[in-house]
C-alpha positions in Angstrom: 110.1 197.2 253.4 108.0 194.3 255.2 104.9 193.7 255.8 103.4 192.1 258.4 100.4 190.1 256.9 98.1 189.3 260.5 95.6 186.7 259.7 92.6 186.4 262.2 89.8 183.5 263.2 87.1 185.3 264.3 83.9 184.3 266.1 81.1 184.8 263.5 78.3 186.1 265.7 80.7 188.7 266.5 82.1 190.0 263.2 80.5 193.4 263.8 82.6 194.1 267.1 85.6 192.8 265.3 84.6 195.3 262.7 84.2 197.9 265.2 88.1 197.0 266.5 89.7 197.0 263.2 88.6 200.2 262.2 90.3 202.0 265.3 93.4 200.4 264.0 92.9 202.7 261.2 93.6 205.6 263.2 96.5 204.5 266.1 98.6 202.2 264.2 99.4 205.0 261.3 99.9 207.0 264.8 102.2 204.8 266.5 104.4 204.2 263.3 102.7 201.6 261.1 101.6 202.0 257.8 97.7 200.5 257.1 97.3 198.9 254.0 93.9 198.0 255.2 91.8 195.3 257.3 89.2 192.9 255.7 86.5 191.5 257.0 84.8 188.2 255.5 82.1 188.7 252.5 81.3 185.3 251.1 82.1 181.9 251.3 84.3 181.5 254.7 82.5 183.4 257.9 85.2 183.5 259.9 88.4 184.6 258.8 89.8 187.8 258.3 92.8 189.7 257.7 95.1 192.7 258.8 98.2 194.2 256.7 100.4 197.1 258.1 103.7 197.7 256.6 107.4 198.6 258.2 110.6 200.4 256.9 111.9 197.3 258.4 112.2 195.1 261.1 113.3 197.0 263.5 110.6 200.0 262.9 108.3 197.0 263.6 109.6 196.7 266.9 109.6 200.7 267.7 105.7 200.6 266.5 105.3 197.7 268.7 106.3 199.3 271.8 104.8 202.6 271.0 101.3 200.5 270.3 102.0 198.8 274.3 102.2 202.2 275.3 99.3 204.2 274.0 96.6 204.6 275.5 93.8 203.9 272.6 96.1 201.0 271.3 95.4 199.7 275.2 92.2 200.3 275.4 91.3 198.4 271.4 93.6 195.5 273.2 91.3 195.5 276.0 87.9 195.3 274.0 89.4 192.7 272.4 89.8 190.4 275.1 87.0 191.4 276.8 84.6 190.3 274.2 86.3 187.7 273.2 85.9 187.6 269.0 88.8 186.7 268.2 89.9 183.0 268.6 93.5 182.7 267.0 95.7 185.3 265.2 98.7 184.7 263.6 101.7 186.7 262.3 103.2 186.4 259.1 106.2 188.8 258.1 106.4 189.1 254.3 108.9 190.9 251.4 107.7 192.6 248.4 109.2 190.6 245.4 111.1 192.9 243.0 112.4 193.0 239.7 
């Protein structure tokens, strides 16, 4: 299992449209093959970071999500918004494992 721990600067005057993007990830990643573990917004202290975690069977699922995400329609479309209105100013990708006992 991995998951994929995305971590987000955001534009702080526009934290409600970012809002308003990560909660359609709730609904097409789970149905392009991801699982959600949830996306949070900032609350107090820093304004404009925030945070995305989806988890994978493995790497390889991640890459099957990741072209079923280019292909669908509402995953193009959330894409889209993003770079239209411009909220988010740097994202970054960090692939972690669970440690076990």
């Amino acid at each position: 299992m991995i998951t994929v721990f995305i971590r987000y600067q955001i534009d702080p005057f526009k934290s409600a449209q970012f809002e308003e993007y990560a909660k359609r990830w709730l609904d097409i990643i789970p149905a392009c093959g991801g699982d959600v573990l949830g996306y949070w917004m900032p609350h107090e202290g820093t304004n404009n970071i925030a945070f995305g975690l989806i988890s994978f069977r493995s790497l390889a699922d991640y890459e099957t999500y990741r072209a079923r995400l280019k292909a669908d329609d509402a995953g193009k479309a959330n894409f889209n918004f993003a770079q239209e209105h411009k909220f988010i100013l740097a994202e970054e990708r960090t692939f972690l494992r669970q440690v076990k006992l």
